[in-house]
N, C-alpha and C positions, 0 to 999 in steps of 0.2 A: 574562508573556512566557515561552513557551517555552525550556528551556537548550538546547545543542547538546553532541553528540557524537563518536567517530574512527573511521578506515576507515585498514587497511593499504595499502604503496606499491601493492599488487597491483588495488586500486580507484582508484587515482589518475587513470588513464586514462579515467574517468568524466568528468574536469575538464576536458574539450578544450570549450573556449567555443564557444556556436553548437552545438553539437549539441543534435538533437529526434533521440530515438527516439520514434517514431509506431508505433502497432498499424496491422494492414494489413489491418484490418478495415473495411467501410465503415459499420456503426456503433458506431462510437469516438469518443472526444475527440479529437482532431484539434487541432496546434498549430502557428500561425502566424508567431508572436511571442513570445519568452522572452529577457526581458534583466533586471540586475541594477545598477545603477549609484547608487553613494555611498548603499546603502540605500533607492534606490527600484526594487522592481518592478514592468515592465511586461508583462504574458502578453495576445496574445490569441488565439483558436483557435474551432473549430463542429466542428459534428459532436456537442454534448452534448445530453443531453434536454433539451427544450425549457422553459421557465421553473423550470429547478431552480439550488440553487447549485454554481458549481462552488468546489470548494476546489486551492488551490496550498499545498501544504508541502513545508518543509523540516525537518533536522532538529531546530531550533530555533524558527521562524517558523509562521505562518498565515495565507493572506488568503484572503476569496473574493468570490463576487460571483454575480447571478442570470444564467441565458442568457436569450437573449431567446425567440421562438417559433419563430423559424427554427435552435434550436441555438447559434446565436455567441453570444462570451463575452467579455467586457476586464475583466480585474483589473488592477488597481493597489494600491497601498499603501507605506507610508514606514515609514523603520526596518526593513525586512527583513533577517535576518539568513540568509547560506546558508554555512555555512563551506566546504562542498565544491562548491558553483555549483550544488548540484542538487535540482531538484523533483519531487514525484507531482503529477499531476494529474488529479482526478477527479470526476466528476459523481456518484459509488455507484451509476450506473444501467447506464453503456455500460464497456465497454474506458479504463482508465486510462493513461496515458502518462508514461513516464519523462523529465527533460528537463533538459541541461544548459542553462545562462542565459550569455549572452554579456554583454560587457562585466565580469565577474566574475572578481575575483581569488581562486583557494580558499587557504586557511590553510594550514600546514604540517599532514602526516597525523600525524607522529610524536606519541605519547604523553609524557608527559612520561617521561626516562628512569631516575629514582630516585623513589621517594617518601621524602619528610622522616617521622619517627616521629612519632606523634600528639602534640599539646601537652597534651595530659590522655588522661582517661579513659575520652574519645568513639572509638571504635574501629572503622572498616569491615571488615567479614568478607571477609576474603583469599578471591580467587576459586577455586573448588576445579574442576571439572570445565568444559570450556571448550563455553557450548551451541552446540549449531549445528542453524540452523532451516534449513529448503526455502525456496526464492522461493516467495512467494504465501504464504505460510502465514502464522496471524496467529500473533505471538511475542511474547510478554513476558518479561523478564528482572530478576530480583531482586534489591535491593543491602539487605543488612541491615548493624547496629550493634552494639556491646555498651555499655554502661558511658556512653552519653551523657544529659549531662542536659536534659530536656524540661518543667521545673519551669514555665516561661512561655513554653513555644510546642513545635512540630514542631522535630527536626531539619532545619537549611538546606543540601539540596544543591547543587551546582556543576557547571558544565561546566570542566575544567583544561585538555584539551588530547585530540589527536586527533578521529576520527570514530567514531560510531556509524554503523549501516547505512542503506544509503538507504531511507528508506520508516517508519524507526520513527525517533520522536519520545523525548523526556524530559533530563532526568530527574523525574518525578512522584512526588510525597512517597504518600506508602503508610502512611497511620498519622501516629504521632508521630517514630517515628526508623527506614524504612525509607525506599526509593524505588523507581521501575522504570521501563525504558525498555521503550516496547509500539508496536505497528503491523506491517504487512505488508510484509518487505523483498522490493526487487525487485531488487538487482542483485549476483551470485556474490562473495565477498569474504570476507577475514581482517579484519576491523576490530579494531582497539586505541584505547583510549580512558582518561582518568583522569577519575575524579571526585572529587573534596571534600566533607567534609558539616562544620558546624560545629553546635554545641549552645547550648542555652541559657544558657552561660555563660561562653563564646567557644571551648572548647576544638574544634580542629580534627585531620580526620587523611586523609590520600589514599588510594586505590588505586587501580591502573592493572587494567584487565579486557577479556577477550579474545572476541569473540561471531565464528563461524563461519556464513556464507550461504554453504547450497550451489544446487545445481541445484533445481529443480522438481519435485516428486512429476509423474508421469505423467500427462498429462491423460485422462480418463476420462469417457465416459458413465454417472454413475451410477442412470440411469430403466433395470429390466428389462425393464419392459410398459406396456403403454397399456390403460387403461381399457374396453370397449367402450362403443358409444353407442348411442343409436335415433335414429329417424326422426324429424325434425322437435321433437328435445327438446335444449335448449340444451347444451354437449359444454366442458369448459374441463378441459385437465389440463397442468403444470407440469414440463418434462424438471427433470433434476437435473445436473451436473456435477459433478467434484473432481480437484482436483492442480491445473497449471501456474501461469499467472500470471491471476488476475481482474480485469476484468470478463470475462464468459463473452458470446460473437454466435453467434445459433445460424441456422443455414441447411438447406435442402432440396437432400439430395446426388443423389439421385435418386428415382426411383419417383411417386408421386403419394398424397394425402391423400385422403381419402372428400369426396365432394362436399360442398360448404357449409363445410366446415375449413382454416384456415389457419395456418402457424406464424411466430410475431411473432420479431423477432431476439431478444428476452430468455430464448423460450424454451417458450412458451406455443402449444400445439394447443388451438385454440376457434373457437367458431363452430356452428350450427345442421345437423345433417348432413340431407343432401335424400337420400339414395337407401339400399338396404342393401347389406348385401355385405362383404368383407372387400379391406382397399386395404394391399401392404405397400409401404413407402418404407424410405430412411436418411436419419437427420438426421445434420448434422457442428456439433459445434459446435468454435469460433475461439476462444484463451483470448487476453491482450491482447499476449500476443508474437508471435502467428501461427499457433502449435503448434495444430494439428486430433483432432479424435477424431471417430468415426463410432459406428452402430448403427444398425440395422435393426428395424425395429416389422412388426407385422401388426396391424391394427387394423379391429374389426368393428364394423358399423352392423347394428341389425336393426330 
């Protein structure tokens, strides 16, 4: 099982039960149903790729489950744990969706406000410089030791009190006596958080750690150009994205492709070109908050 982690008062407003932030994209995951009651939840939603799984986490838990062919989806699972009422939800293929769980009571944010001095000689490295990742970006964060002993087994982390960021996960052992908490947080926030680690010979020691989510890098087209093609020879090239919040939906803002070409929402110009010529269009692509970014291609058939 996953441990869970803290989020300042300044995210707390994440916990309003019943709320779905939904991407306003029309191929996204899509959620219908999100509730959380005495450790059972229930999600359901469409709009996901079609026989993949989707997964629900939290920052402690995990469920998932396959969609069917048409997209829809029903997770369930017992023992859920969300301290803050709130999940990602995503397929890895379309637009991810942020979402609080109704019926869910979230835990206090507050960290614990003193740490006790270590009972030995097992010792957490005092947090030095406080990181702070972009929405979207993937983030991992470090917890090292000194002096603990690992003589029959890894150092055992803990969750103490507050939140880590919505979107990352942990705390995961790193070795024999580190840890880290890793994933892509999605929502703007001061989180504070304590952990514990104890060692192999019970000595124990806390510290409380401070992780900063800011806004979102920029969303960006990052494809320059488009490949040229021929006539009647199979044509398949891949735009690129970076920054805002992923999953990326990409669309046809105006202009027109070379005949025989089509561009799929993931992102993909393919398809057999029937004529030559050069055809210039802009594609936009949709990151899973809404945010758009454009560019203009010229792209030649001969």
């Amino acid at each position: 099982m996953l441990r869970a982690v803290a989020i300042s008062a300044a995210a707390a407003a994440v916990a309003l039960a019943g709320l779905v932030v939904v991407p306003t994209t029309a191929a996204a995951v899509t959620v219908s149903r999100a509730e959380l009651r005495g450790g059972q939840l229930r999600l359901d939603g469409v709009n996901a790729a079609p026989g993949v799984t989707v997964t629900v986490t939290s920052a402690s838990s995990s469920a998932g489950a396959r969609s069917d062919i048409s997209g829809a989806y029903h997770v369930q699972a017992s023992n859920f744990r969300a301290d803050d009422c709130t999940v990602v939800v995503s397929d890895r293929q379309t637009a991810l969706a942020t979402v609080t769980l109704s019926g869910c009571t979230p835990a206090p944010v507050t960290p614990t406000p003193t740490n006790p001095a270590p009972s030995g000689t097992c010792v957490i490295t005092p947090s030095g410089a406080t990181p702070t990742y972009p929405v979207g970006a993937l983030a991992t964060t470090y917890f090292t030791t000194s002096g603990c002993n690992t003589s029959t087994g890894p150092a055992q982390w803990s969750f103490l009190s507050g939140r880590i960021p919505v979107g990352m996960t942990g705390p995961y052992f790193q070795g024999q006596d580190a840890a880290a908490l890793s994933g892509v947080p999605t929502l703007e926030a001061t989180y504070s958080f304590t952990l514990g680690v104890t060692d192999s010979v019970g000595a124990t020691d806390t510290q409380t750690f401070t992780v900063v989510v800011a806004a979102p890098r920029p969303l960006t087209v990052t494809t320059a150009s488009t490949a040229p093609g021929a006539v009647r020879s199979a044509y398949w090239v891949i735009l690129g994205a970076d920054g805002g919040l992923p999953g990326y939906t990409w669309s046809l803002a105006s202009g027109a492709l070379p005949a025989g070409l089509q561009l799929t929402p993931r992102g993909s110009i393919a398809g057999t070109p029937t004529a030559s010529g050069t055809s210039s269009f802009t594609v936009a692509v949709t990151d899973a908050r809404g945010a758009t970014a454009v560019r203009t291609f010229a792209l030649t058939v001969a």
